[in-house]
N, C-alpha and C positions, 0 to 999 in steps of 0.2 A: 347764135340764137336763131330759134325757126324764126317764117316772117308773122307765124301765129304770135309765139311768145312775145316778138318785139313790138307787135301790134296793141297787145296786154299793157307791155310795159308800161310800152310810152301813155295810156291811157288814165293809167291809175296816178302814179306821179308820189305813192302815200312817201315812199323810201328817201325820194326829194326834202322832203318836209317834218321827218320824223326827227333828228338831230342838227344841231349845226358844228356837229363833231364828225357825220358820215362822208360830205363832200371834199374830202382833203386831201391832199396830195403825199403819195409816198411812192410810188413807183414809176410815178410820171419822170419821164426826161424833159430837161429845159426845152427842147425843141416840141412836146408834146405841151406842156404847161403854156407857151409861147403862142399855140394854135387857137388856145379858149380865147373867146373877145375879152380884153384887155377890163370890163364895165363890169364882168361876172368874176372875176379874182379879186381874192383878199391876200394879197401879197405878204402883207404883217401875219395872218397869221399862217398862211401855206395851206386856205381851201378856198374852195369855191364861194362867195360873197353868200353871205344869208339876210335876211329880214327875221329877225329870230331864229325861228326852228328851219325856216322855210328857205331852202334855195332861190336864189333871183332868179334864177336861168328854167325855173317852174310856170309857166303859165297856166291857167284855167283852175278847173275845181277840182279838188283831189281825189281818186274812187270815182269819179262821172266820166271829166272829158279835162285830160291835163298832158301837157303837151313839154319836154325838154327843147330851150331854146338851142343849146351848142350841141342836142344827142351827139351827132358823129363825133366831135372830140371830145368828149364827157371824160371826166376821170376816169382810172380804174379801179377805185372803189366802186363807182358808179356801174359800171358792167361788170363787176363780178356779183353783183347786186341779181340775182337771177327769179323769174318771176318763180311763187311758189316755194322759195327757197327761206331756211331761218329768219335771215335777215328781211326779206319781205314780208314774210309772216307778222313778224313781231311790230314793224311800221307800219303793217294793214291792221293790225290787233287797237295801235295805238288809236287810229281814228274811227274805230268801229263798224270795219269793211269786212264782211266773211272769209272766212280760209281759204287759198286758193288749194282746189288736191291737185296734185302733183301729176296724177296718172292722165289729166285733161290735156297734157302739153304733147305737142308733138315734138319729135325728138329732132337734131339735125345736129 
């Protein structure tokens, strides 16, 4: 991801906060699962811990200024989560944030 895109990312936070079905673990190895702080896993049920919809590991307001506590070891649902892309679309659509176009990103 550019340092634009991940600049985007981490700012929005909507994809955070849209399911507590998105943070979950399937591709992760134990040694990657192992790296998340121990306070932000839900071990029972195999994702990322939520307050409802809302990931814990979310800080700030969502669409404004929101910030991933563990970014560098986020799942990988988490990073295939790409700004611009379906799945962002449909979680920015949810909280009422405009469409991102796609042709704004720069590539890398």
């Amino acid at each position: 991801m550019s340092a634009a895109n991940q600049a985007l990312c981490q700012s929005c936070g909507a994809c955070c906060a849209y399911s507590a079905e998105w943070p979950r673990f399937g591709l992760e190895t134990e040694e990657e699962i192992e790296a998340i702080p121990r306070e932000y896993v839900d071990d029972t049920r195999g994702t990322m811990r939520c307050e409802g919809n809302r990931c814990i590991a979310l800080q700030g307001e969502i669409g404004v200024s929101a910030l991933c506590m563990v970014y560098a070891v986020r799942p990988e649902v988490c990073r295939a989560c790409q700004p611009g892309d379906e799945s962002c679309q449909t979680a920015r659509q949810h909280f009422g944030l405009a469409p991102l176009m796609l042709s704004a990103f720069a590539v890398s």
